[in-house]
C-alpha positions as CSV (number, residue, x, y, z in Angstrom):
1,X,0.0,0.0,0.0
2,X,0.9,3.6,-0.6
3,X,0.2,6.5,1.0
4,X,-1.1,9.1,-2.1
5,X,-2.5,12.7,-1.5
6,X,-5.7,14.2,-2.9
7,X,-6.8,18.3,-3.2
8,X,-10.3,19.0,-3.4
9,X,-11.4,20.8,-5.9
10,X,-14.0,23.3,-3.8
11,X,-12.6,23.3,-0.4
12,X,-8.8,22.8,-2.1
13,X,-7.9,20.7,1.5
14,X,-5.8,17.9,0.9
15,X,-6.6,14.1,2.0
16,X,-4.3,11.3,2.3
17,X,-5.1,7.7,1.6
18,X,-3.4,4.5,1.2
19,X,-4.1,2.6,-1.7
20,X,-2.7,-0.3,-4.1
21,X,-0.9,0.9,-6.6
22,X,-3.7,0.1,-9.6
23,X,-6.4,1.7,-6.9
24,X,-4.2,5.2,-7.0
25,X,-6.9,6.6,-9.6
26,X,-9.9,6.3,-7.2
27,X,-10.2,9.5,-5.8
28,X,-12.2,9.8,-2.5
29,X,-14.6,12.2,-1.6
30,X,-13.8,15.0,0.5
31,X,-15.3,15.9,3.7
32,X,-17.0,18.8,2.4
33,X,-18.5,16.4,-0.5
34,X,-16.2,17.8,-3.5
35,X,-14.2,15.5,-5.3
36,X,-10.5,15.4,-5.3
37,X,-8.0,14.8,-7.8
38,X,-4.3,13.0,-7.3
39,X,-2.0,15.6,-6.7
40,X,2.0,15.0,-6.6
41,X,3.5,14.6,-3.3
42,X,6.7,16.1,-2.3
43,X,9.1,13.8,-1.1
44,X,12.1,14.1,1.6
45,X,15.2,13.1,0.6
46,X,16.6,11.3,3.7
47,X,21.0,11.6,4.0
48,X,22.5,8.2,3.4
49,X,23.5,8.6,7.6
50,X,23.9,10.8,10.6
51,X,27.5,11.7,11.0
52,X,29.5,10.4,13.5
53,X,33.5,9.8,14.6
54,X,34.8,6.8,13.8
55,X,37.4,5.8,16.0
56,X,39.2,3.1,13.4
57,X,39.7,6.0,10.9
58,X,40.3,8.5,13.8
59,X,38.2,11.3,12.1
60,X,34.1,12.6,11.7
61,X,32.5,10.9,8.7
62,X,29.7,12.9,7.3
63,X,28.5,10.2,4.5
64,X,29.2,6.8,3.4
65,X,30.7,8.3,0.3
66,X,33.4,10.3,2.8
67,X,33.8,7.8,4.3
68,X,35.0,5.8,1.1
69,X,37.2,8.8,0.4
70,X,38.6,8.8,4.0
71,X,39.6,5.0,3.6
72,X,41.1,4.8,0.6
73,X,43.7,8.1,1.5
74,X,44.4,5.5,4.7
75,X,44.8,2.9,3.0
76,X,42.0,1.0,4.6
77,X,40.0,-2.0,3.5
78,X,36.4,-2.9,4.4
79,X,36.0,-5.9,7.5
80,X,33.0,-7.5,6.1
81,X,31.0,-9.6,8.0
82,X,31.1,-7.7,11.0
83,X,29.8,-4.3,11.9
84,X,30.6,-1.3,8.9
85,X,31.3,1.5,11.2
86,X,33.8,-0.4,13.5
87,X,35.3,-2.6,11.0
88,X,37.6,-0.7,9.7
89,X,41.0,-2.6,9.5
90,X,44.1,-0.7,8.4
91,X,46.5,-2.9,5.6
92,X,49.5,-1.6,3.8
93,X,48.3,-2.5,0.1
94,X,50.9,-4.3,-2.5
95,X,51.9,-1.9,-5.1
């Protein structure tokens, strides 16, 4: 289900209601009687984290991208399998 807005034509006050995706068409009624047509919700774009110190890396990370950057000027490979933001093991590559 999905959560889709509707303006009323008379009154203009927006309703929200879920509905299936092939159901997004069936306007309800508005509280005042008129009848509403879909409108386009705006969305929030939502940062990919909050930032935080990471004590492996011994600086603030502001984004999973930085902290890419931050590892690679280290030198530092990803730990997987175990926690991301502690797992940060330092190894001198091969060159």
């Amino acid at each position: 289900m999905i959560l889709y807005e509707y303006r009323c034509l008379l009154c203009k006050e927006i309703t929200e209601a879920l509905r299936d995706i092939d159901d997004r068409d069936d306007c309800p009624p508005c509280d005042c009687g008129g009848e509403t047509k879909k409108i386009i919700s705006a969305y929030r774009v939502h940062g990919d984290m909050q930032p935080y110190y990471d004590d492996n890396l011994d600086t603030h990370i502001q984004s999973k991208q930085h902290r890419q950057k931050v590892m690679k000027q280290q030198g530092v490979e990803e730990n997987f399998g175990q926690n991301w933001h502690t797992s940060a093991v330092k190894h001198r590559r091969q060159r």
